[in-house]
C-alpha positions as a Markdown table, in Angstrom:
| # | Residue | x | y | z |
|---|---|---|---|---|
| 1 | Unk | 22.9 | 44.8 | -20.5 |
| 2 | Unk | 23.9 | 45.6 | -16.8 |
| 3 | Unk | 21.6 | 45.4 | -14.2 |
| 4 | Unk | 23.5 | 47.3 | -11.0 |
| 5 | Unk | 20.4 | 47.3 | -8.7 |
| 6 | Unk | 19.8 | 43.3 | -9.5 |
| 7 | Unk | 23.5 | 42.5 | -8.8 |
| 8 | Unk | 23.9 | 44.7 | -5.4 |
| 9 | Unk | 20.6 | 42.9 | -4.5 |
| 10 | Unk | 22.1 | 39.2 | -5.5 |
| 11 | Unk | 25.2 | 40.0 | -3.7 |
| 12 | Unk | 23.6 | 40.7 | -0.3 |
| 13 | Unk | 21.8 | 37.4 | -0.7 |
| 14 | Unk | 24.9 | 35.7 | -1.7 |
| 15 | Unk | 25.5 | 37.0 | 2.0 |
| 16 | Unk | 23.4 | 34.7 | 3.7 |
| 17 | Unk | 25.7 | 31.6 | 3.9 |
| 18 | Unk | 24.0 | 29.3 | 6.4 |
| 19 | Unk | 23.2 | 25.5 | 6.9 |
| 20 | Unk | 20.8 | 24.0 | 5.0 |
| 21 | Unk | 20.1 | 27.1 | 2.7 |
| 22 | Unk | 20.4 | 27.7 | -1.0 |
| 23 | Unk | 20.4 | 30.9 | -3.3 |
| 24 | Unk | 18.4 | 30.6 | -6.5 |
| 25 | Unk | 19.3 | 33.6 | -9.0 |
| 26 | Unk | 18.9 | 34.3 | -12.6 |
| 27 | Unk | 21.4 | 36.0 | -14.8 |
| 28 | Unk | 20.4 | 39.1 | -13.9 |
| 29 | Unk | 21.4 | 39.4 | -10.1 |
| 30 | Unk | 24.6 | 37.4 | -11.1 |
| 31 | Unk | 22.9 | 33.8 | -10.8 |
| 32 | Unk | 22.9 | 31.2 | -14.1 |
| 33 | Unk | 20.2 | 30.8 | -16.1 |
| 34 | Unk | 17.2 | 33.0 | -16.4 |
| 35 | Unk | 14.2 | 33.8 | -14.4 |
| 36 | Unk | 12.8 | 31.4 | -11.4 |
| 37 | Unk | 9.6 | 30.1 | -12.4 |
| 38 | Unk | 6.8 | 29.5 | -10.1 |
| 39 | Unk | 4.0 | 27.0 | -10.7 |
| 40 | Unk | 0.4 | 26.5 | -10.2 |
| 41 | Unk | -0.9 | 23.0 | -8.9 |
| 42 | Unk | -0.7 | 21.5 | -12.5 |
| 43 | Unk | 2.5 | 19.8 | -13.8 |
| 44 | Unk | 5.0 | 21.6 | -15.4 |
| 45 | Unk | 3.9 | 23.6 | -18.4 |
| 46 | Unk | 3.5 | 27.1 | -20.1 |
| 47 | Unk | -0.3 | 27.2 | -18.8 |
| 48 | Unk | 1.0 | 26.2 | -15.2 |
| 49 | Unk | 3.8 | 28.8 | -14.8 |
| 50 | Unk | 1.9 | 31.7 | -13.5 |
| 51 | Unk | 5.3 | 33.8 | -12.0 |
| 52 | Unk | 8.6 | 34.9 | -12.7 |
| 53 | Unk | 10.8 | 36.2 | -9.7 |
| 54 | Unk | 14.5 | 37.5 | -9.3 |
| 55 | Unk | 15.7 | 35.2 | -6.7 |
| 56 | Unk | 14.4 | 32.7 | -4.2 |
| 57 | Unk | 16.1 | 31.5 | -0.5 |
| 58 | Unk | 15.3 | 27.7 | -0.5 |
| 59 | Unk | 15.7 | 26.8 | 3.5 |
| 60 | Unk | 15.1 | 23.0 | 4.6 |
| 61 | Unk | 13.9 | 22.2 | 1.2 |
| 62 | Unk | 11.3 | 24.5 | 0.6 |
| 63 | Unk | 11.1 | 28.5 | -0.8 |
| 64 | Unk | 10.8 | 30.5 | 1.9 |
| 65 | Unk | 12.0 | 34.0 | 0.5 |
| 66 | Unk | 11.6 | 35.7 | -3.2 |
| 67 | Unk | 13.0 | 38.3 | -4.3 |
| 68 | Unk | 11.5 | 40.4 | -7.4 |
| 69 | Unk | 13.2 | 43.5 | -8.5 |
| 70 | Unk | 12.1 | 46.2 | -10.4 |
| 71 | Unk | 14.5 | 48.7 | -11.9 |
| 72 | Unk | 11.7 | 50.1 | -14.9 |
| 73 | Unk | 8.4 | 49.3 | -14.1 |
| 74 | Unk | 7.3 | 50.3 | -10.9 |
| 75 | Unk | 3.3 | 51.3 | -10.9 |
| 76 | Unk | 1.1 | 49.9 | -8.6 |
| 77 | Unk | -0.3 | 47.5 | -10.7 |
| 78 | Unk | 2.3 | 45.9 | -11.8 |
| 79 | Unk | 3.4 | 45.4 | -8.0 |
| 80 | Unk | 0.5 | 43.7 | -6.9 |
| 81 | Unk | 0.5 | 41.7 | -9.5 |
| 82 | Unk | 3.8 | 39.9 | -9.4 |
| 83 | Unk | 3.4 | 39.5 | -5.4 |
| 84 | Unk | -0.6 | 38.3 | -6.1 |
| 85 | Unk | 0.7 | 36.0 | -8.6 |
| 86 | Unk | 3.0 | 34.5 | -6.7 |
| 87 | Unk | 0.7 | 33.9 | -3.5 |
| 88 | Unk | -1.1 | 31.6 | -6.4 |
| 89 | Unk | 1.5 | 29.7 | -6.8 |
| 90 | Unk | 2.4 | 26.2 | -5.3 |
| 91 | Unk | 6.3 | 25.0 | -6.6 |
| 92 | Unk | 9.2 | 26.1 | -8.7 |
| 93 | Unk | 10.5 | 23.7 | -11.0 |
| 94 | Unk | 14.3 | 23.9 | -11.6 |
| 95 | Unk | 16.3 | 21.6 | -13.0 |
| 96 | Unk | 13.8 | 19.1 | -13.7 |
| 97 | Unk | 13.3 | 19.1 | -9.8 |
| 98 | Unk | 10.0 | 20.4 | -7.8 |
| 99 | Unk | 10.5 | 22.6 | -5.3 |
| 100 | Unk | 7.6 | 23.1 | -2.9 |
| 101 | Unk | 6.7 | 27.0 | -1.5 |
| 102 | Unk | 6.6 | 27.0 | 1.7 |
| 103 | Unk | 3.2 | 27.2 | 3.9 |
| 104 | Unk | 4.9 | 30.8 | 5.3 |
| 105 | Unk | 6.4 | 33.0 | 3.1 |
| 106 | Unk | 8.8 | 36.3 | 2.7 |
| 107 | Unk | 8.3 | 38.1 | -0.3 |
| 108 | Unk | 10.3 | 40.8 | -1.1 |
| 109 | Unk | 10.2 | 44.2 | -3.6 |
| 110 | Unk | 12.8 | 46.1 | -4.1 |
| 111 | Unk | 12.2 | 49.0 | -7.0 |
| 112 | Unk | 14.8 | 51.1 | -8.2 |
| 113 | Unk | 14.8 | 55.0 | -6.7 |
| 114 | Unk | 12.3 | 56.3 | -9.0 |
| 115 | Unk | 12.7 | 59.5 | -11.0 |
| 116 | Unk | 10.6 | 62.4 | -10.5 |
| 117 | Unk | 7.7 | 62.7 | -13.3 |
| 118 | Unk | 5.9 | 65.4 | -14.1 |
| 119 | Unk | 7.3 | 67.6 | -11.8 |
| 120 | Unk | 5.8 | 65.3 | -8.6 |
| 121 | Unk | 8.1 | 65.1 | -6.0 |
| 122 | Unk | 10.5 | 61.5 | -6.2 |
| 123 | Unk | 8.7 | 60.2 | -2.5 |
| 124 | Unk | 5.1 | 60.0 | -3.8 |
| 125 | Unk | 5.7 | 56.8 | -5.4 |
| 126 | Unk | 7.6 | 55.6 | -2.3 |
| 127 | Unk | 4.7 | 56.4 | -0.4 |
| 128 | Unk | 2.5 | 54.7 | -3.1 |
| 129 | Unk | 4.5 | 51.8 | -2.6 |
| 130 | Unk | 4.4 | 52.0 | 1.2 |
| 131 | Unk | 0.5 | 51.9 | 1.3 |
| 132 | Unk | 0.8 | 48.9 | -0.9 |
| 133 | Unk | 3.0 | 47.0 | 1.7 |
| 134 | Unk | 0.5 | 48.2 | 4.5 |
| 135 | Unk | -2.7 | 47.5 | 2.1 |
| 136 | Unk | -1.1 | 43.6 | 0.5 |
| 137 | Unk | -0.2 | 42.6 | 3.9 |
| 138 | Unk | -3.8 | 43.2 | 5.5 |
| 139 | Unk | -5.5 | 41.4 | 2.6 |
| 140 | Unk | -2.8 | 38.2 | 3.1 |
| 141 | Unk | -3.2 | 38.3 | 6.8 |
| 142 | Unk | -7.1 | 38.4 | 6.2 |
| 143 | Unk | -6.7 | 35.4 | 3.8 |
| 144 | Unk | -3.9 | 33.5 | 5.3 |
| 145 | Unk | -1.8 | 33.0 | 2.4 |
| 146 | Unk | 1.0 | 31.9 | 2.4 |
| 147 | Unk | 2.7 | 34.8 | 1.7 |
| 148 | Unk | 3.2 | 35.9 | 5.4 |
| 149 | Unk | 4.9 | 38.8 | 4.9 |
| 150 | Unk | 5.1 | 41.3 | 1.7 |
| 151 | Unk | 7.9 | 43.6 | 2.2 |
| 152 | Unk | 9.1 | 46.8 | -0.4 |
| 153 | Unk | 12.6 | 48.6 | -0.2 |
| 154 | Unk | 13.7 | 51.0 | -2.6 |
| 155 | Unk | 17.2 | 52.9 | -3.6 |
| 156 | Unk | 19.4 | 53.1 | -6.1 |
| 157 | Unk | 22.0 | 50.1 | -6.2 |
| 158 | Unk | 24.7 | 52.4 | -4.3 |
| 159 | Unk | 21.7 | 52.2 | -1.5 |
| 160 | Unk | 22.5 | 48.5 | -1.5 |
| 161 | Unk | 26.0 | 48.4 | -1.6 |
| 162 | Unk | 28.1 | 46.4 | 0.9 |
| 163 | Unk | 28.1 | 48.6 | 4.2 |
| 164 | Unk | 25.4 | 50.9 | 3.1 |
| 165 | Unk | 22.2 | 50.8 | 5.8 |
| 166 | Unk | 20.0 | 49.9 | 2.6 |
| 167 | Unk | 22.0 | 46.2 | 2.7 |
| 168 | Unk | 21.8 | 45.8 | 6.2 |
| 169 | Unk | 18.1 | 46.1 | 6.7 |
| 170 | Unk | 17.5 | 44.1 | 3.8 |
| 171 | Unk | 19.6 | 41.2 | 4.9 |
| 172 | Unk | 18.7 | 41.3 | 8.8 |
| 173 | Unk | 15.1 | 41.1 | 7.6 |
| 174 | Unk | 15.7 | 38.1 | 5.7 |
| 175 | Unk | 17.5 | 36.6 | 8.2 |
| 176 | Unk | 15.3 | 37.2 | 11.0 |
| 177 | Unk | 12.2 | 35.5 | 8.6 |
| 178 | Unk | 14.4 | 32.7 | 7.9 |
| 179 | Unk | 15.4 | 32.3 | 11.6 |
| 180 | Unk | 11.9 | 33.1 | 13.1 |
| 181 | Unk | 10.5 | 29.8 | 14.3 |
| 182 | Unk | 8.3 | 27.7 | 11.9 |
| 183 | Unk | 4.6 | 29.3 | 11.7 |
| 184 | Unk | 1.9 | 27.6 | 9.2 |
| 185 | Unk | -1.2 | 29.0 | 7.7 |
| 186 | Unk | -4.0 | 28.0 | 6.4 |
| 187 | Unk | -3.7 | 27.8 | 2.2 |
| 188 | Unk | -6.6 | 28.9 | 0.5 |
Protein backbone atom coordinates (compact mmCIF):
# COMPACT_ATOMS: atom_id res chain seq x y z
CA UNK A 1 0.00 0.00 0.00
CA UNK A 2 1.34 3.54 -1.03
CA UNK A 3 2.08 5.94 1.40
CA UNK A 4 2.45 9.52 -0.80
CA UNK A 5 2.63 11.78 2.24
CA UNK A 6 5.47 9.36 3.93
CA UNK A 7 7.51 9.29 0.65
CA UNK A 8 7.30 13.24 -0.22
CA UNK A 9 8.31 13.57 3.50
CA UNK A 10 11.46 10.82 3.04
CA UNK A 11 12.39 12.54 -0.01
CA UNK A 12 12.91 16.02 1.47
CA UNK A 13 15.01 14.31 4.11
CA UNK A 14 16.90 12.36 1.56
CA UNK A 15 17.64 16.23 0.76
CA UNK A 16 19.74 16.84 3.55
CA UNK A 17 23.16 15.40 2.19
CA UNK A 18 25.77 16.74 4.63
CA UNK A 19 29.01 15.55 6.55
CA UNK A 20 28.68 13.43 9.16
CA UNK A 21 24.84 12.91 8.79
CA UNK A 22 22.77 9.80 8.15
CA UNK A 23 18.97 9.17 7.20
CA UNK A 24 17.22 6.41 9.02
CA UNK A 25 13.74 5.49 7.23
CA UNK A 26 11.41 2.68 7.24
CA UNK A 27 9.64 1.19 4.25
CA UNK A 28 7.22 3.54 4.31
CA UNK A 29 8.94 6.88 3.51
CA UNK A 30 11.06 4.87 0.96
CA UNK A 31 13.76 3.66 3.60
CA UNK A 32 14.40 -0.48 4.23
CA UNK A 33 13.16 -2.21 6.78
CA UNK A 34 10.28 -1.19 9.06
CA UNK A 35 9.74 1.25 11.78
CA UNK A 36 12.75 2.98 13.97
CA UNK A 37 12.57 1.75 17.30
CA UNK A 38 13.28 3.80 20.22
CA UNK A 39 14.40 2.41 23.62
CA UNK A 40 14.06 2.93 27.22
CA UNK A 41 17.26 2.68 29.55
CA UNK A 42 16.95 -1.20 29.66
CA UNK A 43 18.64 -3.48 26.98
CA UNK A 44 17.06 -4.30 24.06
CA UNK A 45 13.72 -5.91 24.38
CA UNK A 46 9.83 -5.80 23.71
CA UNK A 47 9.29 -4.29 27.29
CA UNK A 48 12.20 -1.66 26.53
CA UNK A 49 10.93 -0.39 23.14
CA UNK A 50 8.60 2.28 24.15
CA UNK A 51 8.44 4.22 20.44
CA UNK A 52 8.09 3.77 16.86
CA UNK A 53 8.90 6.82 14.54
CA UNK A 54 9.01 7.38 10.70
CA UNK A 55 12.49 8.54 10.30
CA UNK A 56 15.43 9.80 12.41
CA UNK A 57 18.59 12.35 11.26
CA UNK A 58 21.63 10.75 13.08
CA UNK A 59 24.23 13.85 13.16
CA UNK A 60 27.77 13.17 14.88
CA UNK A 61 26.64 9.87 16.12
CA UNK A 62 23.66 10.65 17.84
CA UNK A 63 19.58 11.22 16.85
CA UNK A 64 19.12 14.55 16.71
CA UNK A 65 15.81 14.78 14.49
CA UNK A 66 12.59 12.27 14.24
CA UNK A 67 10.25 12.38 12.08
CA UNK A 68 6.69 10.72 12.79
CA UNK A 69 3.97 11.00 10.20
CA UNK A 70 0.51 10.55 10.39
CA UNK A 71 -1.67 10.19 7.35
CA UNK A 72 -4.92 8.42 9.51
CA UNK A 73 -4.76 9.07 12.94
CA UNK A 74 -4.55 12.42 13.77
CA UNK A 75 -6.41 13.26 17.34
CA UNK A 76 -4.82 14.85 19.93
CA UNK A 77 -4.11 12.04 21.89
CA UNK A 78 -2.59 10.10 19.77
CA UNK A 79 -0.12 13.13 19.10
CA UNK A 80 1.06 13.67 22.42
CA UNK A 81 1.54 10.40 22.81
CA UNK A 82 3.97 9.42 20.20
CA UNK A 83 6.05 12.86 20.92
CA UNK A 84 5.73 12.04 25.01
CA UNK A 85 6.84 8.64 24.35
CA UNK A 86 9.57 9.44 22.63
CA UNK A 87 10.90 12.20 25.15
CA UNK A 88 11.06 8.80 27.43
CA UNK A 89 13.16 7.36 25.47
CA UNK A 90 17.14 7.02 25.62
CA UNK A 91 18.61 4.94 22.17
CA UNK A 92 17.48 3.33 19.02
CA UNK A 93 18.82 0.01 18.38
CA UNK A 94 19.46 -0.72 14.64
CA UNK A 95 21.26 -3.22 13.32
CA UNK A 96 22.39 -4.76 16.40
CA UNK A 97 24.04 -1.19 17.03
CA UNK A 98 22.96 1.46 19.92
CA UNK A 99 22.31 4.63 18.96
CA UNK A 100 22.23 7.26 21.69
CA UNK A 101 19.37 10.36 21.49
CA UNK A 102 20.80 13.21 21.69
CA UNK A 103 20.67 15.56 24.97
CA UNK A 104 18.73 18.21 22.40
CA UNK A 105 16.27 17.12 20.21
CA UNK A 106 13.98 18.03 17.04
CA UNK A 107 10.92 16.25 16.84
CA UNK A 108 8.86 16.54 14.12
CA UNK A 109 4.75 15.88 13.10
CA UNK A 110 3.67 16.04 10.04
CA UNK A 111 -0.28 14.86 9.64
CA UNK A 112 -1.86 14.53 6.53
CA UNK A 113 -4.52 17.55 5.47
CA UNK A 114 -7.36 16.37 7.40
CA UNK A 115 -10.87 16.04 5.98
CA UNK A 116 -13.64 17.95 7.23
CA UNK A 117 -16.02 15.89 9.81
CA UNK A 118 -19.11 16.54 10.69
CA UNK A 119 -19.49 19.42 8.79
CA UNK A 120 -16.55 21.41 11.01
CA UNK A 121 -14.56 23.35 9.05
CA UNK A 122 -10.93 21.37 7.73
CA UNK A 123 -8.67 24.24 10.00
CA UNK A 124 -10.08 23.33 13.41
CA UNK A 125 -7.89 20.34 13.73
CA UNK A 126 -4.96 22.50 12.40
CA UNK A 127 -5.60 24.79 15.02
CA UNK A 128 -5.94 21.79 17.47
CA UNK A 129 -2.76 20.78 16.41
CA UNK A 130 -1.12 24.24 16.65
CA UNK A 131 -2.19 24.63 20.44
CA UNK A 132 -0.52 21.29 20.93
CA UNK A 133 2.86 22.55 19.47
CA UNK A 134 2.50 25.79 21.65
CA UNK A 135 1.06 23.65 24.78
CA UNK A 136 4.06 20.34 24.29
CA UNK A 137 6.72 22.84 23.86
CA UNK A 138 5.96 24.86 27.16
CA UNK A 139 5.73 21.56 29.21
CA UNK A 140 9.35 20.38 27.57
CA UNK A 141 10.89 23.69 28.10
CA UNK A 142 9.48 23.60 31.75
CA UNK A 143 10.97 20.12 32.17
CA UNK A 144 14.10 20.32 30.09
CA UNK A 145 13.73 17.28 28.07
CA UNK A 146 15.45 16.54 25.73
CA UNK A 147 13.16 17.01 23.19
CA UNK A 148 13.99 20.81 22.53
CA UNK A 149 11.76 21.51 20.11
CA UNK A 150 8.26 19.80 19.05
CA UNK A 151 7.31 21.04 15.74
CA UNK A 152 3.75 20.03 13.53
CA UNK A 153 3.26 20.64 9.72
CA UNK A 154 0.43 19.51 7.85
CA UNK A 155 -0.66 19.20 3.88
CA UNK A 156 -1.35 16.82 1.63
CA UNK A 157 1.85 15.13 0.00
CA UNK A 158 1.49 17.59 -3.15
CA UNK A 159 2.16 20.24 -0.10
CA UNK A 160 5.53 18.57 0.24
CA UNK A 161 6.51 18.05 -3.12
CA UNK A 162 9.89 19.17 -4.40
CA UNK A 163 9.54 23.14 -4.92
CA UNK A 164 6.43 23.45 -3.05
CA UNK A 165 6.80 26.11 0.19
CA UNK A 166 5.51 23.04 2.37
CA UNK A 167 9.20 21.28 1.48
CA UNK A 168 11.12 24.26 2.01
CA UNK A 169 10.10 25.19 5.51
CA UNK A 170 10.31 21.73 6.45
CA UNK A 171 13.77 21.18 5.37
CA UNK A 172 15.21 24.79 6.39
CA UNK A 173 13.88 24.02 9.85
CA UNK A 174 15.71 20.89 9.98
CA UNK A 175 18.64 22.32 8.87
CA UNK A 176 18.81 25.19 10.93
CA UNK A 177 18.27 22.60 14.28
CA UNK A 178 21.01 20.55 12.90
CA UNK A 179 23.23 23.53 12.24
CA UNK A 180 22.32 25.53 15.46
CA UNK A 181 25.24 25.33 17.77
CA UNK A 182 25.35 22.42 20.34
CA UNK A 183 22.88 23.28 23.41
CA UNK A 184 22.47 20.57 26.34
CA UNK A 185 19.75 20.15 28.92
CA UNK A 186 19.24 18.80 31.75
CA UNK A 187 17.51 14.95 31.36
CA UNK A 188 15.02 14.18 33.81
Amino acid sequence: MPHPLHEAVGDILRSIQRPNIEIWLDGACGGKGRHIRLFGYEPVGKHSCLAYVDAAIVVGGQIKVVVEIEETNVRPLYLCGKVFATALCHYSSRNRKRTDLADSMLFIQVIKEPEPENGAKPTAKVRQCEYLEKTINEIFKKLGNRVHLYSFHHGLSESFAPGTTGAAELRQQIVDFIDRPAQTKTIN
